[in-house]
KOLGU-4560 file (N, C-alpha, C; in nm, 3 decimals, padded with zeros to 5 digits):
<recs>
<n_xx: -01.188 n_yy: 00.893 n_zz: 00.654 ca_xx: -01.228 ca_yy: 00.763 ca_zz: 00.602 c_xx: -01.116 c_yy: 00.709 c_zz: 00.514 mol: A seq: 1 type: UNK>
<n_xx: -01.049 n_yy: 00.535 n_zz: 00.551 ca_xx: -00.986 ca_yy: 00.526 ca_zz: 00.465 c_xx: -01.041 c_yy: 00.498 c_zz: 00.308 mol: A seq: 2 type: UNK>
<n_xx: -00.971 n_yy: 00.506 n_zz: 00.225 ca_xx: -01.003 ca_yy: 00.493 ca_zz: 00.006 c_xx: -00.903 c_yy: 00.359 c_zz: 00.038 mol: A seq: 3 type: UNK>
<n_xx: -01.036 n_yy: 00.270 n_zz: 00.017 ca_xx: -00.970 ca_yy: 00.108 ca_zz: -00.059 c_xx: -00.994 c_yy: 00.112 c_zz: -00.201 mol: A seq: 4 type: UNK>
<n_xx: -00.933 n_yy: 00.099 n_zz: -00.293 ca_xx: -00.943 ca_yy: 00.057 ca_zz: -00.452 c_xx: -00.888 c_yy: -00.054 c_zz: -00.488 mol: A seq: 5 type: UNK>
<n_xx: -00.966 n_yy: -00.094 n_zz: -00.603 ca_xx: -00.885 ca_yy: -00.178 ca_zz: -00.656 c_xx: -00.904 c_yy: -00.156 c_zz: -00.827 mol: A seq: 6 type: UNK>
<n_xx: -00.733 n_yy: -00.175 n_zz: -00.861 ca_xx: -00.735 ca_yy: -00.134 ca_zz: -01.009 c_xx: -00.774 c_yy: -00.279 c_zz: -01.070 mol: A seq: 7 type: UNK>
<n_xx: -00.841 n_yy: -00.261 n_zz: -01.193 ca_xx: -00.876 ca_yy: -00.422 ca_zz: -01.248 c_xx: -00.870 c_yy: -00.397 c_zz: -01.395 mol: A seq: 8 type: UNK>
<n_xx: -00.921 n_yy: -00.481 n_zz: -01.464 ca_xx: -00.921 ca_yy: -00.473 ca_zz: -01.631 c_xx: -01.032 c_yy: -00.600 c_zz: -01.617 mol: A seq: 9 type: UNK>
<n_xx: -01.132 n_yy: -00.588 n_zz: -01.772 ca_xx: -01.217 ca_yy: -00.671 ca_zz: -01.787 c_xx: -01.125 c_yy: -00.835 c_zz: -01.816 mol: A seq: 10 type: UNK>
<n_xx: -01.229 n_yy: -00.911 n_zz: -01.812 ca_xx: -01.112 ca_yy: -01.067 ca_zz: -01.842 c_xx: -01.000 c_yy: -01.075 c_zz: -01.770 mol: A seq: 11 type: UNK>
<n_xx: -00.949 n_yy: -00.999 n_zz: -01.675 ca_xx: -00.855 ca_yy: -01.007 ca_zz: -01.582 c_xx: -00.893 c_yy: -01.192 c_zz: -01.483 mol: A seq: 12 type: UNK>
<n_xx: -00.871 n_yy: -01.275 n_zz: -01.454 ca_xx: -00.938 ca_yy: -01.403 ca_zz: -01.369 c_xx: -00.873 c_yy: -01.349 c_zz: -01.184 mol: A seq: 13 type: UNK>
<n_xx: -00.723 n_yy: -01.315 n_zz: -01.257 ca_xx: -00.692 ca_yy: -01.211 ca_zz: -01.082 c_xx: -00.753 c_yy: -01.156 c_zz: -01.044 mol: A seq: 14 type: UNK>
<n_xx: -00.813 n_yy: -01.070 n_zz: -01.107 ca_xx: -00.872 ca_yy: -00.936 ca_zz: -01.049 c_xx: -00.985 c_yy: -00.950 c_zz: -01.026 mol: A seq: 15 type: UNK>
<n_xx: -01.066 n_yy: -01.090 n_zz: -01.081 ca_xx: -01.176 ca_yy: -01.128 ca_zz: -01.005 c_xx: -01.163 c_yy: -01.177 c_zz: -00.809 mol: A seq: 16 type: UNK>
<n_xx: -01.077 n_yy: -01.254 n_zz: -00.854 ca_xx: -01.029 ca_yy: -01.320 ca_zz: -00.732 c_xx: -00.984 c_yy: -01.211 c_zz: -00.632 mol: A seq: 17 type: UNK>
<n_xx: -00.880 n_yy: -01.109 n_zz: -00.664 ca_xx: -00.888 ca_yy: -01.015 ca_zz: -00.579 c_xx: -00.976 c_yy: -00.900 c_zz: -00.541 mol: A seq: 18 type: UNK>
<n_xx: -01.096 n_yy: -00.921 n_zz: -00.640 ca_xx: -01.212 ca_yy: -00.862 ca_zz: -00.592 c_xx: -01.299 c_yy: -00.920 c_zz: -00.467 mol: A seq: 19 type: UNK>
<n_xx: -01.250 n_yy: -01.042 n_zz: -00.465 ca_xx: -01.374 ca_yy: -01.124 ca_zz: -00.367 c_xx: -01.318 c_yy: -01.126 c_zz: -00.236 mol: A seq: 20 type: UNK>
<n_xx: -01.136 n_yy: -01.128 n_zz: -00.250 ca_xx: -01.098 ca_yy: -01.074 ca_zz: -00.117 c_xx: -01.083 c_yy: -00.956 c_zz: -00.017 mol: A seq: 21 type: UNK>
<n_xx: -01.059 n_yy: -00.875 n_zz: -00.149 ca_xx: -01.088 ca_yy: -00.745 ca_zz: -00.101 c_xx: -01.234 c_yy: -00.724 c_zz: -00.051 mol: A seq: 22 type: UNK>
<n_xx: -01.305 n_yy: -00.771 n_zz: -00.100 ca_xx: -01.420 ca_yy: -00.739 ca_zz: -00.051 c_xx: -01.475 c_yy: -00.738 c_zz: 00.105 mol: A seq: 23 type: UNK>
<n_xx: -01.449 n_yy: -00.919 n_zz: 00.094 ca_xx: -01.452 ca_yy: -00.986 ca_zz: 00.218 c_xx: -01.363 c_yy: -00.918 c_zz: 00.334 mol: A seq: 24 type: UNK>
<n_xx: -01.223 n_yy: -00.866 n_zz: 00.319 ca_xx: -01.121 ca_yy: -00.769 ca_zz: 00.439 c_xx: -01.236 c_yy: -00.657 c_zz: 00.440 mol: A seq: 25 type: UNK>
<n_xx: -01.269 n_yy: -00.601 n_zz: 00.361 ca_xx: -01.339 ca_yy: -00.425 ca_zz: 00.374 c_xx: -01.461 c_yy: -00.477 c_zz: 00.460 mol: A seq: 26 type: UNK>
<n_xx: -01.539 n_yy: -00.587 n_zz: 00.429 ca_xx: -01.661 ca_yy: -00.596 ca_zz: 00.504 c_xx: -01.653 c_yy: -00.595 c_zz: 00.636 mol: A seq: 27 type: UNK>
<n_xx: -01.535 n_yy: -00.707 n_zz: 00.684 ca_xx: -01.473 ca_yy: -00.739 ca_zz: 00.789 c_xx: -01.456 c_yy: -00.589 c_zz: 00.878 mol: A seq: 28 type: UNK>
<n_xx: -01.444 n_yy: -00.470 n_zz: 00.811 ca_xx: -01.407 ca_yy: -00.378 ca_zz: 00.903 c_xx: -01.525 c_yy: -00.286 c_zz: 00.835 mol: A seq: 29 type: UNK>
<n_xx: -01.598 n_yy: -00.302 n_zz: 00.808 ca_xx: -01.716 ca_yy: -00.185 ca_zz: 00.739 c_xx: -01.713 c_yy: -00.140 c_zz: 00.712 mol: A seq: 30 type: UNK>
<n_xx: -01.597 n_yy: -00.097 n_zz: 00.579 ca_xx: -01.523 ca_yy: 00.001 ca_zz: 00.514 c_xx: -01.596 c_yy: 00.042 c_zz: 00.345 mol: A seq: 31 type: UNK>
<n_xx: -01.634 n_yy: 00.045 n_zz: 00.248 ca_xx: -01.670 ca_yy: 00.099 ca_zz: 00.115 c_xx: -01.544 c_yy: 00.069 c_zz: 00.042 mol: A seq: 32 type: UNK>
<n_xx: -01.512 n_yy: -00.036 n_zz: -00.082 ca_xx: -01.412 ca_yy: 00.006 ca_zz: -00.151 c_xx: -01.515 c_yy: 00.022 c_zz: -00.285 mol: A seq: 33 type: UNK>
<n_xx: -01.372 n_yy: 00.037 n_zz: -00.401 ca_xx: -01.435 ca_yy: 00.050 ca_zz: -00.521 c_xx: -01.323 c_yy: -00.003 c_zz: -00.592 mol: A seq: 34 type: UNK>
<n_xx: -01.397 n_yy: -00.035 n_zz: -00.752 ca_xx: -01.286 ca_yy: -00.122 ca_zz: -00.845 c_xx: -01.301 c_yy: -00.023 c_zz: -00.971 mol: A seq: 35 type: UNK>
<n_xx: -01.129 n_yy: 00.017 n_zz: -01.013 ca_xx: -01.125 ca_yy: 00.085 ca_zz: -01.152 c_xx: -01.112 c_yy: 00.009 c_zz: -01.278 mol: A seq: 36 type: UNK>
<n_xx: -01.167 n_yy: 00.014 n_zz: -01.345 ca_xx: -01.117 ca_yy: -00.029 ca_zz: -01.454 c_xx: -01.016 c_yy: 00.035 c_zz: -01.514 mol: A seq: 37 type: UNK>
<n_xx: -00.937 n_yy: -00.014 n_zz: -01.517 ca_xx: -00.801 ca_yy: 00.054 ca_zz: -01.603 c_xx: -00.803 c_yy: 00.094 c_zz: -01.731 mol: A seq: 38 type: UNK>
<n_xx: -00.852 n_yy: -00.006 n_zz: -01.809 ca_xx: -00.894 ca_yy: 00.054 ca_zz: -01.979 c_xx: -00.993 c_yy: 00.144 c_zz: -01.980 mol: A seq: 39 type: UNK>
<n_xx: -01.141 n_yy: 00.152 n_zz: -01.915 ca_xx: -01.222 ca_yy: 00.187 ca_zz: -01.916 c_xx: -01.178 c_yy: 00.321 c_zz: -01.849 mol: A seq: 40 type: UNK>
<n_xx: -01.089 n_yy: 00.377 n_zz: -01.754 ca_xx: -01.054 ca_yy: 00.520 ca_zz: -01.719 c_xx: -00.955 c_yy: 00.581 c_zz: -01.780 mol: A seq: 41 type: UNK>
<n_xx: -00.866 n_yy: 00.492 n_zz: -01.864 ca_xx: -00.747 ca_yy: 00.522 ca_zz: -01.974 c_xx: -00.828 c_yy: 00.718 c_zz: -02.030 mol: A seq: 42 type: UNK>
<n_xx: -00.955 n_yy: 00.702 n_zz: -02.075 ca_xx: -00.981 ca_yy: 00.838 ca_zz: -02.170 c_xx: -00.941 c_yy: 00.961 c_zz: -02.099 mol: A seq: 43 type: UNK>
<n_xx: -00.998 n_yy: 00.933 n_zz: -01.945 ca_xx: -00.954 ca_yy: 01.069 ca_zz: -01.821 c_xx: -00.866 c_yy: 01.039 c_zz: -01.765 mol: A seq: 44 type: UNK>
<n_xx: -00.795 n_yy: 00.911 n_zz: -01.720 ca_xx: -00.699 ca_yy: 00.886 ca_zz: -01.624 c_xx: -00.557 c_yy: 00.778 c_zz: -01.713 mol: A seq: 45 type: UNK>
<n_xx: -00.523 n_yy: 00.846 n_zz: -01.836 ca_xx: -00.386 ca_yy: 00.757 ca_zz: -01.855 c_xx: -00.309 c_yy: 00.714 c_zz: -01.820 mol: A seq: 46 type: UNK>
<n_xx: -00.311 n_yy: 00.781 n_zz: -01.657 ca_xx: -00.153 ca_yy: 00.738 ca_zz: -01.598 c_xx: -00.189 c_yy: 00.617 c_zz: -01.513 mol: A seq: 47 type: UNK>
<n_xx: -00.335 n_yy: 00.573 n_zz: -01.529 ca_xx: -00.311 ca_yy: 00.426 ca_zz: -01.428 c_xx: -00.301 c_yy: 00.347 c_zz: -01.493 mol: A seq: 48 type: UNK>
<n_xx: -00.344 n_yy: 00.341 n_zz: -01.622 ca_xx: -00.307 ca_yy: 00.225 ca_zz: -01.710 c_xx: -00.152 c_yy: 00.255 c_zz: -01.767 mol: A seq: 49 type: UNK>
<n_xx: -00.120 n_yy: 00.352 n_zz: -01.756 ca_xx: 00.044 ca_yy: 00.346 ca_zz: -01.770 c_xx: 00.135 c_yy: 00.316 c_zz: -01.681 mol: A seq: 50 type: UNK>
<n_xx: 00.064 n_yy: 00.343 n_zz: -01.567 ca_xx: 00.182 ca_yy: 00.280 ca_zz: -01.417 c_xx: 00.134 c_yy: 00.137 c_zz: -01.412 mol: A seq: 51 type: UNK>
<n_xx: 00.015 n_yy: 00.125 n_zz: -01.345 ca_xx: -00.026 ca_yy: 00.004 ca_zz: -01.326 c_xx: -00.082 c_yy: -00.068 c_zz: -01.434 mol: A seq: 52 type: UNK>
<n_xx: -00.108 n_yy: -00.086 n_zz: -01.549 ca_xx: -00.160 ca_yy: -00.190 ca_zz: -01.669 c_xx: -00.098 c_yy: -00.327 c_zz: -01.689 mol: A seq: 53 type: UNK>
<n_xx: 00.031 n_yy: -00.303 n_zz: -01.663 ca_xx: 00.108 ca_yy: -00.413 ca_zz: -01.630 c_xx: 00.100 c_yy: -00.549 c_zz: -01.472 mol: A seq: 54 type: UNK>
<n_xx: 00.065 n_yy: -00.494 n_zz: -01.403 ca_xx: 00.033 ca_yy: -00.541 ca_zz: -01.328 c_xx: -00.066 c_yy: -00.572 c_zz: -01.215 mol: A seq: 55 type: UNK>
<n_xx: -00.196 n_yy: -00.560 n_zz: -01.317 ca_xx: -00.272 ca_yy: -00.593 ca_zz: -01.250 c_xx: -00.327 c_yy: -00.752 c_zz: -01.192 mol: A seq: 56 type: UNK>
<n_xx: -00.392 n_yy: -00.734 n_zz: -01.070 ca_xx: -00.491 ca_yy: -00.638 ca_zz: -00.978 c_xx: -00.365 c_yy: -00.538 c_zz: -00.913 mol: A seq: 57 type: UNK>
<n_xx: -00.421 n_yy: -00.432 n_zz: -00.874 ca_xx: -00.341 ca_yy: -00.355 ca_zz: -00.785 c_xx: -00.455 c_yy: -00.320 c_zz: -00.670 mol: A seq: 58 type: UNK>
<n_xx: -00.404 n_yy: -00.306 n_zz: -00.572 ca_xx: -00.500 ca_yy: -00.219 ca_zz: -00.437 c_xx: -00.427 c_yy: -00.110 c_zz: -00.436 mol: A seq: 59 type: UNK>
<n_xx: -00.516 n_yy: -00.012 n_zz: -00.402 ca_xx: -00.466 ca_yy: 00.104 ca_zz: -00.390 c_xx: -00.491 c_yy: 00.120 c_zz: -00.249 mol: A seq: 60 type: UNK>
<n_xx: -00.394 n_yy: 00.195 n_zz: -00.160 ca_xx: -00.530 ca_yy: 00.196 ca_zz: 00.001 c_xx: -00.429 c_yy: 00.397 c_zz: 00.001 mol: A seq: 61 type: UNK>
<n_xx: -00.556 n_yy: 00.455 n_zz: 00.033 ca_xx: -00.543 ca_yy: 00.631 ca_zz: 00.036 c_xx: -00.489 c_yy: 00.664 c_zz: -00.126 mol: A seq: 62 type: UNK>
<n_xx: -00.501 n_yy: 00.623 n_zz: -00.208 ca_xx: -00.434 ca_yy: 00.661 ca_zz: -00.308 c_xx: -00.269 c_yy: 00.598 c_zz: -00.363 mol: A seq: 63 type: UNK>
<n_xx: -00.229 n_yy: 00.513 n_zz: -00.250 ca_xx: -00.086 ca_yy: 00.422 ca_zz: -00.285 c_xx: -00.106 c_yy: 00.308 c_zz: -00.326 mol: A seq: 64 type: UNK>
<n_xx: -00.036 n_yy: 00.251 n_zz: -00.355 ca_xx: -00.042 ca_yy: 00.134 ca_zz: -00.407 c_xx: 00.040 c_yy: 00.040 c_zz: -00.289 mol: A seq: 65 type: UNK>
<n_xx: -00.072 n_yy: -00.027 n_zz: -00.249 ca_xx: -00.029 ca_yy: -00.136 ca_zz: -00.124 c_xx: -00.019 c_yy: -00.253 c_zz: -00.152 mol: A seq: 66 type: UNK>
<n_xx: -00.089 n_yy: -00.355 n_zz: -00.289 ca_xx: 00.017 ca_yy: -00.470 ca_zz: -00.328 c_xx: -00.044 c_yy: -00.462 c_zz: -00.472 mol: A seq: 67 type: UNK>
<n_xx: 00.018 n_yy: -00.587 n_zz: -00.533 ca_xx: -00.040 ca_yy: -00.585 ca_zz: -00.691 c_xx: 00.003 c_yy: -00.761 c_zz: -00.695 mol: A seq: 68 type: UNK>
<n_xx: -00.079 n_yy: -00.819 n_zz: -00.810 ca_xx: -00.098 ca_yy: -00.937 ca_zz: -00.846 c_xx: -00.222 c_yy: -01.022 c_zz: -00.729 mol: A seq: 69 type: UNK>
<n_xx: -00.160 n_yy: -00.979 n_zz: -00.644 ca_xx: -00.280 ca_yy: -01.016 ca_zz: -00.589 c_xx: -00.311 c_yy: -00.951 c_zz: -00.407 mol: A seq: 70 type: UNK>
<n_xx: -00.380 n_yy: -00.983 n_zz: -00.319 ca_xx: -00.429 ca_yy: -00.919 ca_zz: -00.184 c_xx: -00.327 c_yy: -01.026 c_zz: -00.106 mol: A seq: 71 type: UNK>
<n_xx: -00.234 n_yy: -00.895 n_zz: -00.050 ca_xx: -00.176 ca_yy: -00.917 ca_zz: 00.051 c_xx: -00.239 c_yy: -00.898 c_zz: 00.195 mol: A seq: 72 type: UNK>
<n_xx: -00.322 n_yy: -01.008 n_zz: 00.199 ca_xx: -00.444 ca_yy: -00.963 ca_zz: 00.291 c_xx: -00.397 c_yy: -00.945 c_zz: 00.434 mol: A seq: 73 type: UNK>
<n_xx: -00.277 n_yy: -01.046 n_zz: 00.513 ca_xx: -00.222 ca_yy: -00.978 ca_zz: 00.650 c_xx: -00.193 c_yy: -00.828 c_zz: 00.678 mol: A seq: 74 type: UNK>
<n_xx: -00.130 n_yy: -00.785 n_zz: 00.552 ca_xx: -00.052 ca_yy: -00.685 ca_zz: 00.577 c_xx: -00.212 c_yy: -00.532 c_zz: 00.544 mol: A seq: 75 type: UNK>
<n_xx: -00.316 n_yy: -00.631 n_zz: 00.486 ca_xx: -00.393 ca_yy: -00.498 ca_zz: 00.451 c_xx: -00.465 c_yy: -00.489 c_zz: 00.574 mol: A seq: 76 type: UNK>
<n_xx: -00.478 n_yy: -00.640 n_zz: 00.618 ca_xx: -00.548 ca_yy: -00.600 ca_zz: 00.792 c_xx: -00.525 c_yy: -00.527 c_zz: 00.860 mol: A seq: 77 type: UNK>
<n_xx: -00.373 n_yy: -00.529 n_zz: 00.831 ca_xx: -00.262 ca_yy: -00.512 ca_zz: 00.988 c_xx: -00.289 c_yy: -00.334 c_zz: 00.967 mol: A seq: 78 type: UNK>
<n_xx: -00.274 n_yy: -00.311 n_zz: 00.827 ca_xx: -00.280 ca_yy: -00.130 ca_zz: 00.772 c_xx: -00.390 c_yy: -00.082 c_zz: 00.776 mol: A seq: 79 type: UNK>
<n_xx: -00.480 n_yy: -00.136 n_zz: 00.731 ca_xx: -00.661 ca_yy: -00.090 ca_zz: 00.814 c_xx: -00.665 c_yy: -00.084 c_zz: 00.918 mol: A seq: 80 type: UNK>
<n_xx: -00.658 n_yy: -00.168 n_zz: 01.011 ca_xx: -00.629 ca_yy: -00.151 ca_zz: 01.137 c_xx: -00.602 c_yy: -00.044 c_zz: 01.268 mol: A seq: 81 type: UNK>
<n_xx: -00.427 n_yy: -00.029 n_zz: 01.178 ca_xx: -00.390 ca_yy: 00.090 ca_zz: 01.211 c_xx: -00.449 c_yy: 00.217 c_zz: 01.139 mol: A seq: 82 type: UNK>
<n_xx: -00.523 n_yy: 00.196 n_zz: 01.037 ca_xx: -00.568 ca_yy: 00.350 ca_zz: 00.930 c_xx: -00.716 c_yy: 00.367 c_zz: 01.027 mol: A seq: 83 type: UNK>
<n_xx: -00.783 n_yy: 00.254 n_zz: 01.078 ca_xx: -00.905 ca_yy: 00.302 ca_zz: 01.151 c_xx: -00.883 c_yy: 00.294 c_zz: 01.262 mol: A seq: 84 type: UNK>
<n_xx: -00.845 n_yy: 00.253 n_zz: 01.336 ca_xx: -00.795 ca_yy: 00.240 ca_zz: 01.511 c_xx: -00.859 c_yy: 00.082 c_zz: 01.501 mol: A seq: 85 type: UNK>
<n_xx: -00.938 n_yy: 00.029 n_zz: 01.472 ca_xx: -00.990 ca_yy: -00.094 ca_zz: 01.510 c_xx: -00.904 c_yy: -00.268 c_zz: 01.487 mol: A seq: 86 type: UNK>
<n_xx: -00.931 n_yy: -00.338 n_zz: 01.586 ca_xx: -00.845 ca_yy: -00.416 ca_zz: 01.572 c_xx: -00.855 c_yy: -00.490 c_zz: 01.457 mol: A seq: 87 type: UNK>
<n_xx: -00.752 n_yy: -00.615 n_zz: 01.444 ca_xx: -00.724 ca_yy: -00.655 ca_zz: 01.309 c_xx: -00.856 c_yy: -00.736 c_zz: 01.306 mol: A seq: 88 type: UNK>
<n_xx: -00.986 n_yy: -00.699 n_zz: 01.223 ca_xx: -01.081 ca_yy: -00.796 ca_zz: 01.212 c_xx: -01.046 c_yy: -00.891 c_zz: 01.123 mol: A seq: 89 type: UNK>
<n_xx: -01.118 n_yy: -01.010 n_zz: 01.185 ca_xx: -01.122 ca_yy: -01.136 ca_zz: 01.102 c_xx: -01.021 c_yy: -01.190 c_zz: 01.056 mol: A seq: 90 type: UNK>
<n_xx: -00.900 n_yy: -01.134 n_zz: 01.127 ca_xx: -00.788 ca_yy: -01.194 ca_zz: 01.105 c_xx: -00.747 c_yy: -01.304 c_zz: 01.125 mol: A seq: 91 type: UNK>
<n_xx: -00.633 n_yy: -01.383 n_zz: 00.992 ca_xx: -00.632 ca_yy: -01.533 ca_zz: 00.986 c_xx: -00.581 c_yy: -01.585 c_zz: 01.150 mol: A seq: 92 type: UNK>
</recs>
């Protein structure tokens, strides 16, 4: 199964926005993601607010980081796609 994430912070207005796209690509292929809060995992997980804090939204897809600032949504199709065998749904 592919791991869609997305790193966020509260009051972020990006990371709303790239919540609603991300969403909409994962549905498109019937996938589960999830959203971290970056401050809020800082107590167990320091190193994402130390890599990524700066630039959030980030997607994570398997654990990498596949864009940041905002959803590079062709290229996440085109990589779902290929990560599930299924064609590029709902593509622009």
């Amino acid at each position: 199964m592919v791991r869609v994430e997305l790193l966020t912070r509260q009051g972020c207005s990006a990371c709303t926005t790239a919540a609603e796209e991300l969403a909409a690509v994962c549905a498109d292929f019937g996938l589960p993601w999830s959203a971290v809060d970056v401050d809020e995992a800082a107590t167990t997980q320091p190193e994402l607010r130390a890599e990524y804090g700066d630039r959030l939204p980030v997607v994570l897809l398997d654990g990498r980081e596949h864009s940041y600032f905002d959803v590079d949504e062709p290229r996440l199709r085109r990589d779902l796609a290929a990560a599930t065998g299924h064609p590029e749904a709902g593509a622009p």
